[in-house]
N, CA, C and O of each residue as an XYZ file, in Angstrom:
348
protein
N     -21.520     29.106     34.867
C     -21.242     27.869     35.571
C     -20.651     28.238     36.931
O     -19.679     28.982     37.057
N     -21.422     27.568     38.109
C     -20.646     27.988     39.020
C     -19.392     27.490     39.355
O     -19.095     26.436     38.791
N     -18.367     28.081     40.315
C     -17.344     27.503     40.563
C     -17.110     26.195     41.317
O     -16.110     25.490     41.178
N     -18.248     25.922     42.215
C     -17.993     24.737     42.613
C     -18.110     23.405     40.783
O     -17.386     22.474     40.431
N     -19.111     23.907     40.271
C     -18.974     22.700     39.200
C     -18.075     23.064     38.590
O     -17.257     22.144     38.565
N     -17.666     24.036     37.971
C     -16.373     24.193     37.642
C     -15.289     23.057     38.002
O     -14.709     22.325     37.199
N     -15.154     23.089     39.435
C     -13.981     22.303     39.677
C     -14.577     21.376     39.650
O     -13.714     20.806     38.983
N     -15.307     20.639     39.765
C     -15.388     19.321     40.298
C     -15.326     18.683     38.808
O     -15.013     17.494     38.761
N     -15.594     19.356     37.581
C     -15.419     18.909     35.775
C     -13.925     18.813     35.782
O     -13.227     18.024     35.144
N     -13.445     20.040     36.868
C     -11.593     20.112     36.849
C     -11.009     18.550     36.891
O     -10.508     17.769     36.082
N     -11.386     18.552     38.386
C     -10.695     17.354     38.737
C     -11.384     16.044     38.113
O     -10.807     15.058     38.571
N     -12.217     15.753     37.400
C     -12.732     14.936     36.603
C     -11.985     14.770     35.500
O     -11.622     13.622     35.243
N     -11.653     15.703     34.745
C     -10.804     15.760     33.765
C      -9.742     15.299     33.867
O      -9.266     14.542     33.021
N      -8.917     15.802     35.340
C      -7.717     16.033     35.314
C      -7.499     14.506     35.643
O      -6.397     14.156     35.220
N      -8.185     13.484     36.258
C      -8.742     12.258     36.369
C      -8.829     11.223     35.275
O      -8.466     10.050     35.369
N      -9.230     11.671     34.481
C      -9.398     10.837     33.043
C      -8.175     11.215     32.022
O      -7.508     10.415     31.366
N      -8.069     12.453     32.051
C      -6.362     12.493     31.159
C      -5.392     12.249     32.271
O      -4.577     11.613     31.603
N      -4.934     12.276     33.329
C      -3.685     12.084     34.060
C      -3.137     11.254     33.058
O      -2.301     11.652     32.246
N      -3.711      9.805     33.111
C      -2.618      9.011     32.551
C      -2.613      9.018     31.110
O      -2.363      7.946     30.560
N      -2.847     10.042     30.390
C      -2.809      9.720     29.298
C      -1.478     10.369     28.472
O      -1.545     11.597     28.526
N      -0.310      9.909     27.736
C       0.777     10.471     27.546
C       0.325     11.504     25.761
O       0.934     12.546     25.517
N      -0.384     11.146     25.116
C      -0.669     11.695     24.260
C      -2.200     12.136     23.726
O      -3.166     11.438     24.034
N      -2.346     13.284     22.943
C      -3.674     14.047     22.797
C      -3.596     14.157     21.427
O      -2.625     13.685     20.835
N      -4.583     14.776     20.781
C      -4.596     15.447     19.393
C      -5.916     16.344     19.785
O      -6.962     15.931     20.284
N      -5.637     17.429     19.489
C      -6.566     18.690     19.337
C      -6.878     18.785     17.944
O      -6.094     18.973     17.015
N      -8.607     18.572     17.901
C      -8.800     18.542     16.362
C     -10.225     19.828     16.130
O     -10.928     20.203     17.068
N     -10.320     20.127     15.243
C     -11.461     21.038     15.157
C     -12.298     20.166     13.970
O     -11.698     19.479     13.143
N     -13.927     20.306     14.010
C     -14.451     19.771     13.808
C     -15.462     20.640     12.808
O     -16.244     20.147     11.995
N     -15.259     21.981     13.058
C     -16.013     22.976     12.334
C     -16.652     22.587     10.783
O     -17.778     22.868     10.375
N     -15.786     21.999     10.203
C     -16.245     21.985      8.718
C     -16.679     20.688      8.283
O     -16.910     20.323      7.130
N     -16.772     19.940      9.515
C     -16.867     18.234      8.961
C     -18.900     18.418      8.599
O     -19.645     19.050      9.348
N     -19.196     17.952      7.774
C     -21.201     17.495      7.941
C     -21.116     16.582      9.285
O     -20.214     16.350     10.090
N     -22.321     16.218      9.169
C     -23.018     14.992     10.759
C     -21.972     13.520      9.793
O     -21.186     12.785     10.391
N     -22.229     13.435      8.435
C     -21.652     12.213      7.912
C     -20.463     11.630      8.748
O     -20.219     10.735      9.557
N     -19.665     13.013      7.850
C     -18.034     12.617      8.104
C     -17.960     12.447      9.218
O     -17.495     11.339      9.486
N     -18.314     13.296     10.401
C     -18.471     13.264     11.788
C     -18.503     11.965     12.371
O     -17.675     11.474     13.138
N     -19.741     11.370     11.840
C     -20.489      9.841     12.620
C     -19.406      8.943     12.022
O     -19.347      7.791     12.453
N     -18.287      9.446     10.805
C     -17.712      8.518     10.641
C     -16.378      8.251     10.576
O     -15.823      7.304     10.018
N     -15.734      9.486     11.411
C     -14.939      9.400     12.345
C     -14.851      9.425     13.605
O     -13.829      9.354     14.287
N     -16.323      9.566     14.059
C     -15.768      9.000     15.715
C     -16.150      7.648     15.235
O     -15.398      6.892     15.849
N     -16.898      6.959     14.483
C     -16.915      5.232     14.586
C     -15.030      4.649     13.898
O     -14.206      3.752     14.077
N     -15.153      5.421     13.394
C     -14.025      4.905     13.144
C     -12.636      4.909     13.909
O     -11.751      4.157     13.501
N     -12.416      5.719     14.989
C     -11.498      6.247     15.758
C     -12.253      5.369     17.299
O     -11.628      5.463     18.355
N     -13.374      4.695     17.271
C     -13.915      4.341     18.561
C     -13.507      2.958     17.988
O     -13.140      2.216     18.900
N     -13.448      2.283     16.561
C     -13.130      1.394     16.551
C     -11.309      0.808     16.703
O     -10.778     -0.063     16.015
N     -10.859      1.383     17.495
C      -9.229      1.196     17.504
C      -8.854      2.215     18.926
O      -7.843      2.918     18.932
N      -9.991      2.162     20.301
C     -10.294      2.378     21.049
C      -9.493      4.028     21.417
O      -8.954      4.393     22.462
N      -9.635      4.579     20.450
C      -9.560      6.259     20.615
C     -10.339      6.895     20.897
O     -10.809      7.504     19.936
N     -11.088      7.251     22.458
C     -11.785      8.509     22.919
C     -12.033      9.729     22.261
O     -11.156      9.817     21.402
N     -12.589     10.475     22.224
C     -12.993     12.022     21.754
C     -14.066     12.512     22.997
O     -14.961     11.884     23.563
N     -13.733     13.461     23.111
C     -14.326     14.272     24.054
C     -14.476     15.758     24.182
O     -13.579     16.446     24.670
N     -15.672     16.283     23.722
C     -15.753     17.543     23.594
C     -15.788     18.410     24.657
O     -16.806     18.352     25.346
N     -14.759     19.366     25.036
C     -14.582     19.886     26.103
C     -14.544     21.579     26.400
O     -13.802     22.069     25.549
N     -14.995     22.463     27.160
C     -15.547     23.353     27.024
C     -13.545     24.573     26.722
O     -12.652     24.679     27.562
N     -13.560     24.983     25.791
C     -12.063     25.248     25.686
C     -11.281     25.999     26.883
O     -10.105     25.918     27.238
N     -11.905     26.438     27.167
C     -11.121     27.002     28.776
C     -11.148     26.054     29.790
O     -10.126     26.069     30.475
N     -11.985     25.231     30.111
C     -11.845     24.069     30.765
C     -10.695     22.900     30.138
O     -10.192     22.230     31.040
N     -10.397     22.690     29.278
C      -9.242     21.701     28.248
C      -7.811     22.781     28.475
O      -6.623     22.473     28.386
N      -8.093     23.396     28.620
C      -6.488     24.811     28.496
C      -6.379     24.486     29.894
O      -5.263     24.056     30.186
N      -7.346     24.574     31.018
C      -6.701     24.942     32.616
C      -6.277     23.157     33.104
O      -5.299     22.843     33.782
N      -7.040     22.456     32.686
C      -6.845     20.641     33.140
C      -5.240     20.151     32.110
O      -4.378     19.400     32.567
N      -5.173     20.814     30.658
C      -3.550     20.515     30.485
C      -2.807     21.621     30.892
O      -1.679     21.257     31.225
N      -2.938     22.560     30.977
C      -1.829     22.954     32.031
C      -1.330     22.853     33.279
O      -0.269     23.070     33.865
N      -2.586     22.395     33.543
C      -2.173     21.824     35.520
C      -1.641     20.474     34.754
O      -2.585     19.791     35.152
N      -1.022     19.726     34.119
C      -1.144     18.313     33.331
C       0.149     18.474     33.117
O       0.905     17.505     33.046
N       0.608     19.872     32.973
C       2.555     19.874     32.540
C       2.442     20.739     31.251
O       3.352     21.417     30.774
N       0.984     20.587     30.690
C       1.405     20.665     28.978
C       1.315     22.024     29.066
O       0.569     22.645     29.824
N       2.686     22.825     27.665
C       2.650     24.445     27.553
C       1.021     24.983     26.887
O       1.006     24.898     25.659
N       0.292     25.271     27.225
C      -1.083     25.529     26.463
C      -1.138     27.298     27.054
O      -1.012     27.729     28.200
N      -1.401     28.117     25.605
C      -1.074     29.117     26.188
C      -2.838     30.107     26.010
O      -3.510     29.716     25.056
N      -3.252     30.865     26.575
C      -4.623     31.334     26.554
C      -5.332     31.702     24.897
O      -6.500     31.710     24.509
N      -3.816     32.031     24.081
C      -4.139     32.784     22.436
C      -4.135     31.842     21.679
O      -4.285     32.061     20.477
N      -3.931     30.280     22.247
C      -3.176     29.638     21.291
C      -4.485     29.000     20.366
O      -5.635     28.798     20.755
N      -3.937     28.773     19.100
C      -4.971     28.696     17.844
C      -5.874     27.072     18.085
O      -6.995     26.778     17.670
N      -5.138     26.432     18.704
C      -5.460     24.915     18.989
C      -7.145     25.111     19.415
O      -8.055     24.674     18.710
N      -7.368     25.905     20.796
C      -8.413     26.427     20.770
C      -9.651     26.552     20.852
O     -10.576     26.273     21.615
N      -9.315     27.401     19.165
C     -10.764     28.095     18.547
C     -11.742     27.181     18.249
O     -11.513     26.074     17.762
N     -13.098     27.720     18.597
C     -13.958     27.132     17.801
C     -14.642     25.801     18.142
O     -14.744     25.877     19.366
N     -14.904     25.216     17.956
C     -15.471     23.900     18.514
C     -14.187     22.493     18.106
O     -13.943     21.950     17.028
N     -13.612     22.283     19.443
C     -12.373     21.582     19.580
C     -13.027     20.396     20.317
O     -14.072     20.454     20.965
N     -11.861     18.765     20.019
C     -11.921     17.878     20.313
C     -11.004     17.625     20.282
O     -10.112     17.778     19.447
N     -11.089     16.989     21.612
C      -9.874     16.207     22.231
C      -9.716     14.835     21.875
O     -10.672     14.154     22.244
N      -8.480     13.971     21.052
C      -8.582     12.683     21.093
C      -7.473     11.737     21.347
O      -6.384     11.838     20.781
N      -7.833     10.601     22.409
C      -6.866     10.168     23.306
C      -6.854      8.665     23.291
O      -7.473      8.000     22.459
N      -6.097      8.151     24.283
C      -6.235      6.649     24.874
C      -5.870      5.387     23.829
O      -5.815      4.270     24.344
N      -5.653      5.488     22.600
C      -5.246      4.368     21.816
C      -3.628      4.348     22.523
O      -2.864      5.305     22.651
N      -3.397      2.777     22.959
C      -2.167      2.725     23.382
C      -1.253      1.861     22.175
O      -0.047      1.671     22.332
């Protein structure tokens, strides 16, 4: 990926979470397509976002964000989702 798109996903990100005061980092690895389709309907119904984000891109947008996110950290691994915005 080049660096110009790089940033410009940066500040996109950093755009759509600014205001957001809380996250949950979830891994998704072991769910089937079922459970899957039926927790994002169910988490879209009580207007909670998910957004799959490339993990080094989610580590550099919350740390410019304030949050401690550290390069080893287990949160992470693997195919991660971000889920936000229910106020």
């Amino acid at each position: 990926m080049s660096k110009h798109v790089k940033n410009m996903q940066i500040a996109a990100l950093k755009h759509e979470f600014g205001t957001t005061r809380d996250f949950v980092v979830m891994s998704i690895n072991k769910l089937d397509n079922e459970a899957n389709g039926s927790l994002r309907t169910s988490l879209r119904k009580k207007n909670i976002k998910l957004r799959v984000v490339k993990n080094s891109l989610a580590r550099k947008v919350l740390v410019d964000l304030g949050l401690n996110v550290t390069r080893e950290s287990p949160l992470f691994a693997g195919m991660t989702i971000l889920a936000y915005g229910a106020s």
